[in-house]
N, C-alpha and C positions, 0 to 999 in steps of 0.2 A: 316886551313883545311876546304875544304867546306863539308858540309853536303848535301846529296841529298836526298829529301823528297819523298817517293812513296807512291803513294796514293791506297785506299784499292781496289776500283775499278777495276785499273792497274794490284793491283798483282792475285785478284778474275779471270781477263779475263786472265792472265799466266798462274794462276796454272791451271786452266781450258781446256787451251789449252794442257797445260802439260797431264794432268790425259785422254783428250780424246786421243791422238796420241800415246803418249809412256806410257799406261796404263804396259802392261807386261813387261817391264823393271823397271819401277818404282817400281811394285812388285817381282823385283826377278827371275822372270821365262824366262825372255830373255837376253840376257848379252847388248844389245845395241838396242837401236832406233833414226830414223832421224826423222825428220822435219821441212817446213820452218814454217816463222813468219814472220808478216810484223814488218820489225822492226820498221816503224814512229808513231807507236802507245805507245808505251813504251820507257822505257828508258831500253834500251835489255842488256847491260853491267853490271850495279845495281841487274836486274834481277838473271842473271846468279849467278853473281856473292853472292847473296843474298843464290839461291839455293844451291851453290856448300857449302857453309858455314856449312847451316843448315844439309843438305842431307849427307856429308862426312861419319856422324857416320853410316850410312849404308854404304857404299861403292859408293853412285850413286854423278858422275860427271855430266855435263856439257859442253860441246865446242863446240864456236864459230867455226864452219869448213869455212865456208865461206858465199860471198855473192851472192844469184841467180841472182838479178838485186837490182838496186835504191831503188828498196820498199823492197824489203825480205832478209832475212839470212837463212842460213841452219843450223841446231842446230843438237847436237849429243848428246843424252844421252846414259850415258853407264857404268855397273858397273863394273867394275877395274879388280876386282878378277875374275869374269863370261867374260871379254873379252877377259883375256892375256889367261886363258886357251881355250878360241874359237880359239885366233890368231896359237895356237903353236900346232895344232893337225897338221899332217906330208903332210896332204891332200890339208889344208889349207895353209900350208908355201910353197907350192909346185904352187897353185897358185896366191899368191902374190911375189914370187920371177917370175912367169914369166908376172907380171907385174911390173917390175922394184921397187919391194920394197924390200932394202938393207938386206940379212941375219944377223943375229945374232943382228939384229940391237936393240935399247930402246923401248918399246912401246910406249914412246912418241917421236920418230922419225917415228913410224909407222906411226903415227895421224898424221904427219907432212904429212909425205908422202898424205897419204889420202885428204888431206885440198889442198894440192898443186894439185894433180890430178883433182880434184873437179874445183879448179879455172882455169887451165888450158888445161882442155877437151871438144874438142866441144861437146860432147855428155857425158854423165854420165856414171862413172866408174864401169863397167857391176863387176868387183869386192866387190866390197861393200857390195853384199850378204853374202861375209863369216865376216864382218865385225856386219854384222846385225843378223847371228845367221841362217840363211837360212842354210839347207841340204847342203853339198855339189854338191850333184847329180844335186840339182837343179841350184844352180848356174853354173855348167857348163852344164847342159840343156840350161839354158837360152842364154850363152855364144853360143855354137854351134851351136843354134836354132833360132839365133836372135830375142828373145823374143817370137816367134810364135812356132806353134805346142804344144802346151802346154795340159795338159790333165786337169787341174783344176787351177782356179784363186782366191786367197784370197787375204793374207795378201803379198803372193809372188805370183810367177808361178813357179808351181807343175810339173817336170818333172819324179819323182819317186813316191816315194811311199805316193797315195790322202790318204788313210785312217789314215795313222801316219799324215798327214799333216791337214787333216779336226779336229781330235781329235784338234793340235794344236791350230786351228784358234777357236776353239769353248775355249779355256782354254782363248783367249787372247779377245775373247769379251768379258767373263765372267769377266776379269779384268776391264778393261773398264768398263764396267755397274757398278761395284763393286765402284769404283771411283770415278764414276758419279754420282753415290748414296748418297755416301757420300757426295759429295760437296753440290749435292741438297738438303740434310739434315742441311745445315749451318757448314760443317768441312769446313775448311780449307785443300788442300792438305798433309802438315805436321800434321796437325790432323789425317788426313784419313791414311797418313802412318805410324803413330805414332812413328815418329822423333819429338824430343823436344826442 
């Protein structure tokens, strides 16, 4: 059996990455976050696979969705419990059945679906907003709208309601900083989210 050695470095510039991009899902308050990673930096398999370990006793995953190009991956974090209940509200299964994702189907046939979509769209699967915990309104704002007309920009594009949406964006920087803090205090992000 080989052993794979990750060095502290490695996992400091991970978790880092981690706590700055998907702060509000790390903590609970969003059911899923993306982003990519250059994967030739790390050993991104070890990694995942290291977080999904420790991370479990909360609920928060990790997947590999796919790859952007040669240099990057797209990563998904997402808590299990916070996304099957995002996936199954009537609004949301209403618009992932009409993008071809199977009713009735496993949540991890959903993920599949998603990861397939992802590698084989030339453009990004304007869906993924209900995956990520976006309003509805506003994902099919942005759907209809193709991307423009929008009334407010943050963490998405704001087709309804800015004031429940700016409240949001200010809870999820407050996450973030909160993370960031920590780490620059010398935690570790399992420290900071006191998973043992």
């Amino acid at each position: 059996m080989e052993v794979i050695v990750i060095s502290v470095s490695e996992c400091i510039w991970f978790e880092r990455k981690l706590a700055t991009f998907l702060a509000p899902s790390l903590l609970g308050i969003k059911c899923a976050g993306i982003f990519s990673i250059d994967k030739t930096k790390i050993n991104l398999e070890e990694h995942i696979s290291r977080f999904n370990k420790k991370a479990s006793t909360k609920g928060l995953k990790l997947k590999y969705l796919c790859d952007c190009n040669e240099k990057c991956a797209l990563l998904l974090l997402y808590h299990e419990k916070l996304l099957k209940e995002q996936l199954s509200g009537q609004k949301q299964q209403q618009i992932l059945k009409h993008y071809g994702y199977p009713e009735n189907s496993s949540f991890d046939c959903i993920l599949k679906k998603l990861s397939h979509r992802l590698k084989t769209l030339k453009s990004f699967p304007h869906e993924i907003g209900i995956f990520l915990g976006y309003p509805v309104e506003d994902v099919v704002g942005f759907i209809l709208n193709k991307g423009e007309n929008y009334k407010l920009c943050g963490y998405w594009k704001v087709y309804g309601n800015t004031e429940k949406a700016k409240y949001t964006f200010e809870k999820y920087d407050k996450c973030r900083n909160f993370l960031c803090n920590k780490m620059n205090q010398g935690y570790d992000l399992y420290q900071a989210l006191k998973i043992s």
